[in-house]
C-alpha positions as CSV (number, residue, x, y, z in Angstrom):
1,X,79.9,256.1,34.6
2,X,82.6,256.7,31.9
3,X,83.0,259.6,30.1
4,X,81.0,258.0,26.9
5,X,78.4,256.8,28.9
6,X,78.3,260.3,30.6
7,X,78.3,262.1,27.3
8,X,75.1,259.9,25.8
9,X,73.3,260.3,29.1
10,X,73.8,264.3,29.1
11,X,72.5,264.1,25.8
12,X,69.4,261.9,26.3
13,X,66.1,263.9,26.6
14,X,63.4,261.7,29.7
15,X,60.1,261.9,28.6
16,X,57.7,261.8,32.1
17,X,54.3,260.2,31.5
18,X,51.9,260.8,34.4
19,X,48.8,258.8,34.7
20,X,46.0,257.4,36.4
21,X,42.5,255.9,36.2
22,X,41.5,255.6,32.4
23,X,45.7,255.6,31.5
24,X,46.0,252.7,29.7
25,X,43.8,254.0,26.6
26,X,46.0,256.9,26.1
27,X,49.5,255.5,27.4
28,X,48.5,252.8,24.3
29,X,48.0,255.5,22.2
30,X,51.1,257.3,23.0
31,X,53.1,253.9,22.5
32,X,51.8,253.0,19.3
33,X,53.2,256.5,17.8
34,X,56.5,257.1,19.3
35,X,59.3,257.7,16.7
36,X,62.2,255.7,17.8
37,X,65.6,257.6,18.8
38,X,68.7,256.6,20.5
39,X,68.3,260.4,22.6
40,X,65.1,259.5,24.0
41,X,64.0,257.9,27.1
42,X,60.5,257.5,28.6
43,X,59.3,257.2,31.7
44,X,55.4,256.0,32.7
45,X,54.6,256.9,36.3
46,X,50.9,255.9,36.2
47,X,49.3,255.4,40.0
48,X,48.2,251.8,40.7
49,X,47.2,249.6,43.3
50,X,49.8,249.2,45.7
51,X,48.7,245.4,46.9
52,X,47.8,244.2,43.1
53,X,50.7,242.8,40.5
54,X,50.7,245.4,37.8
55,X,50.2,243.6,33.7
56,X,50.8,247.0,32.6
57,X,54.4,246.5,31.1
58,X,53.4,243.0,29.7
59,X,49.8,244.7,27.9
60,X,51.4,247.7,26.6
61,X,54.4,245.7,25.3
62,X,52.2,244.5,22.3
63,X,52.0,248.0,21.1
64,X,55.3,249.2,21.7
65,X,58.0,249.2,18.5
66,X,61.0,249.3,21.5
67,X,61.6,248.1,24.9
68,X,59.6,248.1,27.7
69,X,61.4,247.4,31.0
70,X,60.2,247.8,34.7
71,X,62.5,249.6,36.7
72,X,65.3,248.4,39.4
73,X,66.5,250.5,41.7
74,X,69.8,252.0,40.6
75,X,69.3,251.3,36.8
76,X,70.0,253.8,34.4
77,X,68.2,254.7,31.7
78,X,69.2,254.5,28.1
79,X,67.6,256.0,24.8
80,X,64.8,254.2,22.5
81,X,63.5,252.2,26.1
82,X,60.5,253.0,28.1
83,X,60.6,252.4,32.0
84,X,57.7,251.2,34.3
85,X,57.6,252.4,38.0
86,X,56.7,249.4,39.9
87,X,53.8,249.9,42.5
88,X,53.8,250.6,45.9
89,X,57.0,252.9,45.5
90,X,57.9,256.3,44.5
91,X,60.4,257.4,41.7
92,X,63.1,259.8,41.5
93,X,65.9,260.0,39.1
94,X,69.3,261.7,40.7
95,X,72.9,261.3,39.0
96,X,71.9,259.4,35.8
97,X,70.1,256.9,38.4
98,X,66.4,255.6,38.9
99,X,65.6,255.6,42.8
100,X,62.8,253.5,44.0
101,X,62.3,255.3,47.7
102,X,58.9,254.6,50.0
103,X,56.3,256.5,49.3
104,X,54.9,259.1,51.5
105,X,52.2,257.7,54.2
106,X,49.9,259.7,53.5
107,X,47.3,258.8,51.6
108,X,48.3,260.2,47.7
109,X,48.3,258.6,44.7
110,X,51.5,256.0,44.6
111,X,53.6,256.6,42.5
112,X,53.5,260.4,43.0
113,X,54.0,261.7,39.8
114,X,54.8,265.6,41.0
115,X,57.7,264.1,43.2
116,X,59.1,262.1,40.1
117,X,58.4,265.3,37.3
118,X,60.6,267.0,40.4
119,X,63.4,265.4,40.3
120,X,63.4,264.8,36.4
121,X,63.3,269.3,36.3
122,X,66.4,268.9,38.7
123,X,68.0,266.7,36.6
124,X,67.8,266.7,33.5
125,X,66.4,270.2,32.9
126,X,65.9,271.3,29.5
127,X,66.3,267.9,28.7
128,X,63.1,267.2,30.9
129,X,59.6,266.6,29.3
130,X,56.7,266.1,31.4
131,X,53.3,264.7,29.8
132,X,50.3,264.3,31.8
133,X,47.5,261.8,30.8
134,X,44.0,260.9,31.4
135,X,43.6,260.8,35.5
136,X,41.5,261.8,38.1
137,X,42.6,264.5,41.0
138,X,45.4,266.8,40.5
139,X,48.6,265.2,40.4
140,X,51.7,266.3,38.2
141,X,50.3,269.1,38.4
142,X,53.3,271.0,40.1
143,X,55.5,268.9,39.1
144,X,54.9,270.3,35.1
145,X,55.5,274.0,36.4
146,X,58.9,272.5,37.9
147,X,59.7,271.3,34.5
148,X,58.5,274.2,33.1
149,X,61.4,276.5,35.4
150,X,63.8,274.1,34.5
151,X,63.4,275.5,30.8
152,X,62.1,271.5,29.9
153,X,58.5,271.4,28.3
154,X,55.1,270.6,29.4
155,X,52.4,268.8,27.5
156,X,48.7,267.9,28.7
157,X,46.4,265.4,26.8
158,X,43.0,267.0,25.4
159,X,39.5,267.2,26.7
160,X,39.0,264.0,25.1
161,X,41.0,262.3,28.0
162,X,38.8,259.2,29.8
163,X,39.0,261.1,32.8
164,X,40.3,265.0,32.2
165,X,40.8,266.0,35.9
166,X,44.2,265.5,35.5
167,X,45.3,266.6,32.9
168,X,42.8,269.9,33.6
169,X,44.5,271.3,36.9
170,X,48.3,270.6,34.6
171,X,46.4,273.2,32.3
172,X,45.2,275.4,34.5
173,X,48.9,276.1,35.8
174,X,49.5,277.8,32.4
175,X,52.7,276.0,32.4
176,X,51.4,273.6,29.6
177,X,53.0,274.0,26.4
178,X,50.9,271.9,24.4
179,X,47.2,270.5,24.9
180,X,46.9,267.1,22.4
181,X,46.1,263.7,21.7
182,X,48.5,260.8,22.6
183,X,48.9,260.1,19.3
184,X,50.2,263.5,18.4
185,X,52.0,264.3,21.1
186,X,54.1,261.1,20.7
187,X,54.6,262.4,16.9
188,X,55.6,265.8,18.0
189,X,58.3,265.2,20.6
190,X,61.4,264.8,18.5
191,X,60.5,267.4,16.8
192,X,60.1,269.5,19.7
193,X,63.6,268.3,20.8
194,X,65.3,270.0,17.9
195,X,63.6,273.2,18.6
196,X,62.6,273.9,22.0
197,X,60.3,276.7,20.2
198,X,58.1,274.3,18.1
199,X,54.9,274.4,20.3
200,X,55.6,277.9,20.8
201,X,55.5,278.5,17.3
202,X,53.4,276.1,15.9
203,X,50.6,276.5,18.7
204,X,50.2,280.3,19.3
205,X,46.7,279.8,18.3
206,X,44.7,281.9,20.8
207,X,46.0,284.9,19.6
208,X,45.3,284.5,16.6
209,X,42.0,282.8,17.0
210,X,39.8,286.0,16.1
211,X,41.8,286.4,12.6
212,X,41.3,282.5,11.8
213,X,37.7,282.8,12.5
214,X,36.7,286.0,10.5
215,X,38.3,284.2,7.5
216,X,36.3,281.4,8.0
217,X,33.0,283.3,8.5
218,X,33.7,285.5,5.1
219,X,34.5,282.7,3.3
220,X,32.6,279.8,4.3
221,X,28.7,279.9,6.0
222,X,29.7,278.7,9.2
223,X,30.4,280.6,12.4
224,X,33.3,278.9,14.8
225,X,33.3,281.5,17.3
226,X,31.9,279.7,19.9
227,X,33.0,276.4,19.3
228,X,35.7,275.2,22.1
229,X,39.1,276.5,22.1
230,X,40.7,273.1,22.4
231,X,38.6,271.7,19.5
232,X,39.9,274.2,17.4
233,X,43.6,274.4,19.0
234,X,44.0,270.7,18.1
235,X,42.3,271.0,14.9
236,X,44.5,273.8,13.5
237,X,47.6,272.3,14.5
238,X,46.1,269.3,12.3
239,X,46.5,271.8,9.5
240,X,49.4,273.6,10.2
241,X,51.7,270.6,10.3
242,X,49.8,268.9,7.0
243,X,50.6,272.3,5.0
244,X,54.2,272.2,6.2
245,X,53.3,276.3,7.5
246,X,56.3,277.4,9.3
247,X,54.0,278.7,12.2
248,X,50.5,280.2,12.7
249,X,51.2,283.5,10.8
250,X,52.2,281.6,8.1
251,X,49.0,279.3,7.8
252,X,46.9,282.8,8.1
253,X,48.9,283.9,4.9
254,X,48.0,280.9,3.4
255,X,43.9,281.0,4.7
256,X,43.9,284.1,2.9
257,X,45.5,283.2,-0.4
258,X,44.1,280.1,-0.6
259,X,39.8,279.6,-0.9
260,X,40.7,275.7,-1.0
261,X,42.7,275.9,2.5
262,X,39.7,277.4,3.9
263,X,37.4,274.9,2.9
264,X,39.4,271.9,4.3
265,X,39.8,274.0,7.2
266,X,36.6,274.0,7.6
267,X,35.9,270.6,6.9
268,X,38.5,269.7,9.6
269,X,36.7,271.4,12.2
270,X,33.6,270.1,11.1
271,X,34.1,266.1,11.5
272,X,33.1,264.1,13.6
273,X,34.1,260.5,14.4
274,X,31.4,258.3,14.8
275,X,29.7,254.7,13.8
276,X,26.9,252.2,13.9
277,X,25.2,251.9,17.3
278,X,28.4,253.3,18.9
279,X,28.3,253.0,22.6
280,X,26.0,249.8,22.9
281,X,24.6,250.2,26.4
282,X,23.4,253.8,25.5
283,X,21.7,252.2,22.4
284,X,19.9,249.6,24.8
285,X,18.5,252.5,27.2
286,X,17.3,254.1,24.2
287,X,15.8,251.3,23.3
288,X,14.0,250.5,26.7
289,X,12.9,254.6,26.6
290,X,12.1,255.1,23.2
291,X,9.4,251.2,23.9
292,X,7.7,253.1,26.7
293,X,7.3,256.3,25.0
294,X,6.2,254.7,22.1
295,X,3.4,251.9,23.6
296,X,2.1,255.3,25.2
297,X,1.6,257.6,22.2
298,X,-2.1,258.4,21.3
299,X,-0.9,259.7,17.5
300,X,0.4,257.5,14.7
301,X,3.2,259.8,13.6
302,X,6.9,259.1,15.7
303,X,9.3,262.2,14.8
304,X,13.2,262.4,15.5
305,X,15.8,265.2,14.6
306,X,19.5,263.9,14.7
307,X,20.8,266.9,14.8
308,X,24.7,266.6,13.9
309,X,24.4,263.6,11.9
310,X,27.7,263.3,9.7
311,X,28.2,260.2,7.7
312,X,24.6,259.2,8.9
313,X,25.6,256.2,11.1
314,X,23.6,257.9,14.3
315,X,20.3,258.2,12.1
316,X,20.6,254.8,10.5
317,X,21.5,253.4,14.5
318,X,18.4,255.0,15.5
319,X,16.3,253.8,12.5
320,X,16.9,250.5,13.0
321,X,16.3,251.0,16.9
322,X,12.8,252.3,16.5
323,X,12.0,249.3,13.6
324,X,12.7,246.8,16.1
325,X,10.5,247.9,18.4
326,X,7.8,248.6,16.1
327,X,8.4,245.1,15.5
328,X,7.9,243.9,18.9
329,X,5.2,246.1,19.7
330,X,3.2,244.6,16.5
331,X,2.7,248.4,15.1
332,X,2.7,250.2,12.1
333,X,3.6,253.8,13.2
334,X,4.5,256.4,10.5
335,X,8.1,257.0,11.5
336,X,10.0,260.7,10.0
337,X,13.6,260.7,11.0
338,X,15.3,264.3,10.2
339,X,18.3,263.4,9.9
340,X,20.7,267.1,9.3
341,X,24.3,268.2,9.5
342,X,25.6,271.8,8.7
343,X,27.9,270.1,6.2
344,X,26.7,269.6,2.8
345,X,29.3,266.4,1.8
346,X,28.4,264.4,4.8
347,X,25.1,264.9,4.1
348,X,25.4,263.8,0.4
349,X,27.3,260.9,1.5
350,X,24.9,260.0,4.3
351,X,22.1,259.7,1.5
352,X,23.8,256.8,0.0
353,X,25.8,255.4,2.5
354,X,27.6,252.2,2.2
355,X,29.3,249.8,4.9
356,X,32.5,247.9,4.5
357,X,32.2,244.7,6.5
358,X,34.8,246.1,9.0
359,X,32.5,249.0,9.4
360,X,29.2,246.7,10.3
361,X,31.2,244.3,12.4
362,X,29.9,245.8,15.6
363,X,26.7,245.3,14.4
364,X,24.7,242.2,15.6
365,X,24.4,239.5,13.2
366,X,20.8,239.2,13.1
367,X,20.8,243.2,12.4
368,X,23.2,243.0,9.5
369,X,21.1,240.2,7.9
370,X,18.1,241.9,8.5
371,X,18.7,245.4,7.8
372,X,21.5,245.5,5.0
373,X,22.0,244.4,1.7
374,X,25.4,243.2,0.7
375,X,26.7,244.3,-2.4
376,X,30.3,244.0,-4.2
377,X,31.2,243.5,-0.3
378,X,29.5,246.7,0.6
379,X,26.6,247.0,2.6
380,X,23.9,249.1,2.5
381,X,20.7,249.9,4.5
382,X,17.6,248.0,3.7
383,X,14.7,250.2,1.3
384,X,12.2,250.3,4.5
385,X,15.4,251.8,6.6
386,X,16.5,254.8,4.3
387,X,12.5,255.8,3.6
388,X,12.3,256.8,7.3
389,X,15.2,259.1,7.3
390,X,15.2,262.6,5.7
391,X,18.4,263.8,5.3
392,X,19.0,267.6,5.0
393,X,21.6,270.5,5.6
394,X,20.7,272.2,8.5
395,X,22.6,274.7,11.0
396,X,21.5,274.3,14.7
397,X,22.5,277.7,15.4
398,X,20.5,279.4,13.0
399,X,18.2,277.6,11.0
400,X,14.4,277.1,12.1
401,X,14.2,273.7,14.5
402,X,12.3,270.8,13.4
403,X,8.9,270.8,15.7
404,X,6.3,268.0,17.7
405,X,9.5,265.8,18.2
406,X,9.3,262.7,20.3
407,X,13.3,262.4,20.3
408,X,16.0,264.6,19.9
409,X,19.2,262.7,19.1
410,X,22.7,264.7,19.6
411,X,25.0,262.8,20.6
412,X,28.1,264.2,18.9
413,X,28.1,268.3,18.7
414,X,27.7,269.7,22.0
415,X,30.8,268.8,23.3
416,X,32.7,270.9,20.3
417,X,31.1,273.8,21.8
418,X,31.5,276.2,24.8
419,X,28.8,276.3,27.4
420,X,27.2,279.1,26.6
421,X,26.2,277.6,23.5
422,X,26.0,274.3,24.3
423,X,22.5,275.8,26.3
424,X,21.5,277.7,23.4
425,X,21.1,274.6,22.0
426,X,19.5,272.8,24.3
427,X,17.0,275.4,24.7
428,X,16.4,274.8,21.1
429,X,15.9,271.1,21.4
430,X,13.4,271.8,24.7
431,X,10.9,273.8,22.4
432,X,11.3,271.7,19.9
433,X,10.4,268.6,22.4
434,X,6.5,267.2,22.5
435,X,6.1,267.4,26.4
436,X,7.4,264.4,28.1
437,X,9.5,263.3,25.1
438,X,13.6,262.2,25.3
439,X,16.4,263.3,24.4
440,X,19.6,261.3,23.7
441,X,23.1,263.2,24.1
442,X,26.5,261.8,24.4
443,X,28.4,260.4,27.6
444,X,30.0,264.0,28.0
C-alpha cells in the first residue's frame, strides 16, 4: 500500500452491520439513508444459510445511492462502498485487508459477527463503528463492547426490530451508545464521526428523563412517566435534532421557555403510525372471531372501544369488519363503536377523515367501492360507516372505561408502555369485557 493509499485508509471510518433473521427490513432501511462520504466504509455481516446462494447484494442494490460489492479475500476497502460477507465464511479485517477464513465448526451463526466487530476494534479503533440489527440469539454482542474499548462507538437498533433478541443482549452490555431506527442511525453517523461525543451529548436522556416529564405533566394533561424508556429516548432525539438544541440541557431550556415546544413534544410522543386494515391476516381472524361471537349473541346491541385510535383508521377497519359480517349473517344488529384517543387533534381529524388513493390502496376493491365515497380524489367513509363510530377524547389511564363490551380493540398503545402498565390496562379492558368476549391487541 503506498503512502496515499495508506493515508486515505487511516483515515476511513468501517461501519460493522450485524444481522440476522428479519435483516433485510432494516439493513434496507439503513441503505436507503446513508449520507454518502469518501471516509466511510460499511460492512454487512448478516448470518445466512451456508448451502443457499445469497440475493442479498443484488436486492439491497436497488436501494443503495453507492456501491455494493461482495467481498474477495484480500480486497481492501475504500470509502462511499458497502461490502457483503459471502456465506459459509467468516470475516476479519487485518492490515487494511478483508480476510475470508473458515468459520468455526461449531454450530454458531456464520458469519460470526462478534469475531468480525473483533478484529474491526483491533483495527481500526476509534475509527471502528459497530451497529447491530434485527436478529435472533446474541451475537455481536461482545464484539460491540470490543469496539466500545477500542474508543470506536456502538449503536443498537430499537425495540421496533423484526426480531429484538439481538439487538437486546448488544444493549444489555451497556456498551451501546445509541438505541435507534435504521433510518436514523444511518443519518447520524457522519455526524457522530466529527464528534465522537454526539450521542453522548445528544442522548443523555435518562438522566434527565424525570425533568422532561414534570414539564410535560405541568404543562400538558398527559402523564409519560410510565411510557417506555426507548419510546421516549428515540422520540426526544426526534426533537432535539429538529430544534437544532446543542444537547439535552439545552432542549430542557427550551421546554421551559417555550409552551409551543411542549405541545409538539407532546404530540411527538403521542403518534402513532397506523392504517386501514393494517396487518391483513389479523383482520381475517378477527373477522372469523368477531362471526362466531356475533351468530351467538342473545342481545341486539354489539359494543367495541378502540381504545388508542389516532387518525381513526383502526375504528373505520373494524367498522367495516363488523358490516360485512352483519351482511353475511343477514342481521340488523345496533352496532356502537367508541372510538377514543388521549389526543384531542387526532380525534378531530378522525371525525372527518379522508383517504388519498395511496392511502386506500391496500384496501380491497370491492371494500373501496362499497364503503367509500370518492371526492376531489379523496375518499371518505360511507354515511352507514361513520354513524357506528363515536369518536371521543379519552385517557386509558384515568378516565372511566367504556362497559358491556363485546371487543376491545388496542392494537397500537401497549407496546409504548412499560409492563407494569401495560397490565394496568389490561385489567381495565378485562372488567370492561362482557364474559366470553375478545380482545384484539397488536403482534407485540
Amino acid at each position: 500500500m503506498n503512502n496515499s493509499n495508506k493515508k486515505e485508509y487511516e483515515s476511513l471510518t468501517l461501519v460493522g452491520l450485524g444481522a440476522s433473521a428479519g435483516g433485510f427490513e432494516a439493513l434496507k432501511k439503513f441503505i436507503e439513508n446513508i449520507e454518502q462520504s469518501d471516509n466511510i466504509a460499511y460492512v454487512i455481516v448478516q448470518h445466512l444459510d451456508p448451502k443457499q446462494p445469497t440475493l442479498l447484494g443484488s436486492l439491497l442494490e436497488r436501494f443503495s445511492k453507492i456501491p455494493i460489492v461482495q467481498i474477495t479475500n484480500g480486497i481492501s476497502p475504500k470509502g462511499d462502498t458497502i461490502y457483503l460477507c459471502p456465506p459459509n465464511t467468516d470475516l476479519l479485517i487485518e492490515d487494511a485487508q478483508f480476510l475470508l477464513v473458515p468459520p468455526s465448526q461449531k454450530p454458531y451463526p456464520k458469519p460470526s459477527i462478534n469475531r468480525f466487530f473483533k478484529s474491526l476494534a483491533l483495527e481500526k479503533k476509534e475509527k471502528a463503528i459497530g451497529i447491530i440489527l434485527s436478529g435472533t440469539g446474541s451475537d455481536g454482542a461482545e464484539g460491540v463492547v470490543a469496539i466500545k474499548q477500542a474508543g470506536g462507538l456502538a449503536l443498537a437498533e430499537n425495540e421496533n426490530a423484526k426480531y429484538f433478541s439481538m439487538p437486546q443482549a448488544a444493549i444489555d452490555t451497556h456498551a451501546v451508545d445509541a438505541v435507534l431506527s435504521p433510518d436514523l442511525m444511518a443519518q447520524r453517523i457522519i455526524l457522530a464521526i466529527e464528534d465522537l461525543s454526539y450521542f453522548e451529548k445528544h442522548f443523555d436522556v435518562l438522566d434527565n428523563i424525570d425533568k422532561i416529564f414534570r414539564l410535560l405533566n405541568q404543562k400538558s394533561d398527559v402523564d409519560f412517566s410510565d411510557y417506555k424508556e426507548s419510546t421516549i429516548y428515540r422520540r426526544l432525539e426526534r426533537r432535539i435534532f429538529d430544534t437544532k438544541s446543542e444537547n439535552v440541557a439545552e432542549y430542557i431550556t427550551l421546554l421551559q421557555r417555550s409552551p409551543a415546544e411542549i405541545m409538539k413534544l407532546k404530540k411527538e410522543l403521542l403518534i402513532i403510525v397506523t392504517s386501514l386494515f393494517r396487518d391483513k391476516e389479523a383482520f381475517k381472524a378477527l373477522e372469523e372471531n368477531l362471526t362466531n361471537l356475533i351468530k351467538e349473541k342473545e342481545e341486539n346491541h354489539i359494543r367495541i372501544w378502540v381504545s388508542a385510535c389516532a387518525y381513526g383508521d383502526e375504528a373505520y377497519s373494524t367498522a367495516i369488519v363488523v358490516s360485512e359480517i352483519l351482511k353475511k349473517l343477514n342481521q340488523r344488529n345496533k352496532v356502537t363503536i367508541f372510538a377514543t384517543d388521549i389526543s384531542e387533534e387526532a380525534i378531530d381529524e378522525a371525525r372527518n377523515k379522508t383517504y388519498s388513493k395511496d392511502e386506500i390502496r391496500e384496501v380491497p376493491k370491492r371494500l373501496q367501492e362499497l364503503y367509500f365515497l370518492e371526492n376531489h380524489g379523496r375518499f371518505m367513509p360511507v354515511k352507514e360507516i361513520r354513524e357506528m363510530i363515536v369518536f371521543s377524547k379519552h385517557d386509558v389511564i384515568k378516565d372511566p372505561p367504556f362497559l358491556n363490551l363485546d371487543l376491545v380493540n388496542c392494537r397500537n398503545l401497549l407496546i409504548y408502555f412499560n409492563s407494569e402498565l401495560q397490565q394496568r390496562i389490561l385489567s381495565i379492558f378485562y372488567y370492561a369485557l362482557k364474559y366470553e368476549a375478545l380482545m384484539f391487541l397488536g403482534l407485540s
